[in-house]
C-alpha positions as CSV (number, residue, x, y, z in Angstrom):
1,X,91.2,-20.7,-10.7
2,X,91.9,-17.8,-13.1
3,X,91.4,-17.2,-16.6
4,X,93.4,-15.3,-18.9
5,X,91.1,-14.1,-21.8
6,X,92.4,-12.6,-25.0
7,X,90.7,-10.3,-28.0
8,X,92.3,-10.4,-31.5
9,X,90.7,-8.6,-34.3
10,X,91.8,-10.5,-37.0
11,X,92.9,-9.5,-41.1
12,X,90.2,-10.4,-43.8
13,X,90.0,-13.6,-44.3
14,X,92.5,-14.4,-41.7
15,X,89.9,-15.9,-38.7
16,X,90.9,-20.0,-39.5
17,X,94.6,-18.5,-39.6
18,X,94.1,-17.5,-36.2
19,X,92.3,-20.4,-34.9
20,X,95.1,-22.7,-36.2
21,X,97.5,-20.6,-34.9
22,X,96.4,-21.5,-31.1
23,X,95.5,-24.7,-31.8
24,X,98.8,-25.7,-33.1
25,X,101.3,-23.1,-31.0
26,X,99.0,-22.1,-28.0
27,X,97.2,-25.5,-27.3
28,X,100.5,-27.8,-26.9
29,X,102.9,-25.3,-24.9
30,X,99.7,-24.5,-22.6
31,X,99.1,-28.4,-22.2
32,X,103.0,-28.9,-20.6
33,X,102.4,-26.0,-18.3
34,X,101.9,-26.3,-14.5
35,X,98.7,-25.1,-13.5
36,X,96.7,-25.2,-17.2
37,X,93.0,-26.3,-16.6
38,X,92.4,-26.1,-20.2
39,X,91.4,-23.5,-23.7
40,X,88.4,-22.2,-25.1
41,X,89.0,-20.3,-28.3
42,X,85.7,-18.2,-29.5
43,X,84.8,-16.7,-32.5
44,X,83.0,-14.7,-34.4
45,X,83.3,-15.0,-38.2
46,X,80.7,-11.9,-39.2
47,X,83.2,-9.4,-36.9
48,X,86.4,-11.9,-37.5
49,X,87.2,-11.4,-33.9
50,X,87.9,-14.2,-32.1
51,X,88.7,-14.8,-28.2
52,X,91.1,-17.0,-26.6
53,X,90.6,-18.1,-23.2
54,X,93.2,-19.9,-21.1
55,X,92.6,-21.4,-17.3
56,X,94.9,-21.6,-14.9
57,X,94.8,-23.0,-11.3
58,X,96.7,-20.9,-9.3
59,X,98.0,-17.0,-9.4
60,X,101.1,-18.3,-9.3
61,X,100.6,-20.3,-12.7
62,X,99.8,-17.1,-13.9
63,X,103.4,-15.9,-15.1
64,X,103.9,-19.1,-17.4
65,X,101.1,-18.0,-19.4
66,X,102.2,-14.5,-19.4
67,X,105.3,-15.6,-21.0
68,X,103.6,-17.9,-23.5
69,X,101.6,-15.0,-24.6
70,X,104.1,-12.7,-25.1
71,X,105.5,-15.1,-27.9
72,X,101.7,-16.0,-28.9
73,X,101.4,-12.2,-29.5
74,X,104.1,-11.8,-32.3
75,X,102.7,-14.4,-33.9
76,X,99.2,-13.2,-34.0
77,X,100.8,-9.7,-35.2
78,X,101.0,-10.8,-38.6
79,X,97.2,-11.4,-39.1
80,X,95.5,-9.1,-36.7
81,X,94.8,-6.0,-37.4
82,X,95.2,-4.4,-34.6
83,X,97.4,-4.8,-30.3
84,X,95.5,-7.5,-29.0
85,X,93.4,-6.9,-25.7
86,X,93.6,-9.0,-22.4
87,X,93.2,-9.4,-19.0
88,X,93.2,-11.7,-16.0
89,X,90.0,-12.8,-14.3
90,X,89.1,-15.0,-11.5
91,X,86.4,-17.4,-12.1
92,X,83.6,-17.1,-10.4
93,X,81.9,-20.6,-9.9
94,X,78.3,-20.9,-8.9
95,X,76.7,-24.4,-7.8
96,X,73.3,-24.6,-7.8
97,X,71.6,-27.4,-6.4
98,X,67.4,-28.9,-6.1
99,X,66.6,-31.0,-3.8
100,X,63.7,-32.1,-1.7
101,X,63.7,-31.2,2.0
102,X,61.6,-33.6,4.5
103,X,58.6,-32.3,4.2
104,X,58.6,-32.6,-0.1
105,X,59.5,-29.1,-0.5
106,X,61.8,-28.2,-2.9
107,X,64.9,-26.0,-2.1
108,X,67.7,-24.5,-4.4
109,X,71.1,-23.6,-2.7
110,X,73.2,-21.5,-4.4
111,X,77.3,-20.3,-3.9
112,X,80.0,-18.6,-5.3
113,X,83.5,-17.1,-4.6
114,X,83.8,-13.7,-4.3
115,X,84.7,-11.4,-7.3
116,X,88.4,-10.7,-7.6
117,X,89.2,-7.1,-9.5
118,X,90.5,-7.8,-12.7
119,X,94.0,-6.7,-14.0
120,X,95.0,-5.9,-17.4
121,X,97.6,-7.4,-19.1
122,X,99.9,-6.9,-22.6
């Protein structure tokens, strides 16, 4: 799975601009895309900065949503105040797991994938 995660420095007063902004644009043409595994949008109203981050099942899935952001970022142009910053990450899934051996002992087994570099994007 990857992630495509998004920083936007918004205008004064623009943050709930913003935030409707991806729910009403970003949400709906992500949802009819192949490979979306769903969108977390974070903010931060003392900074007004907020995050939007997008998952994606496959690398391949990954120029959809480069194409949906390209159109996401003119619209975010008029209330930002500045280029908006992103990148691609994998995710990095951990499962962590207690259980009781035999002999009543208790016993946590951990694993991950391995890290994948990460690459900028527009």
């Amino acid at each position: 799975m990857y992630a495509r995660v998004r920083w936007e420095q918004m205008q004064p007063g623009r943050l709930a601009d913003g935030v409707a902004l991806l729910r009403e644009y970003s949400a709906p043409v992500a949802r009819r895309a192949r490979g979306f595994g769903g969108l977390f949008v974070l903010t931060d109203p003392t900074t007004e900065t907020m995050m939007e981050i997008s998952l994606w099942e496959t690398e391949a899935d990954l120029p959809v949503s480069a194409l949906h952001a390209g159109k996401l970022r003119a619209l975010l142009r008029t209330i930002s105040t500045q280029a908006s910053v992103a990148a691609i990450f994998t995710v990095v899934v951990w499962e962590d797991r207690d259980h009781r051996d035999g002999a009543g002992r208790s016993e946590t087994a951990s694993r991950c994938l391995p890290p994948v570099p990460v690459t900028p994007t527009d």
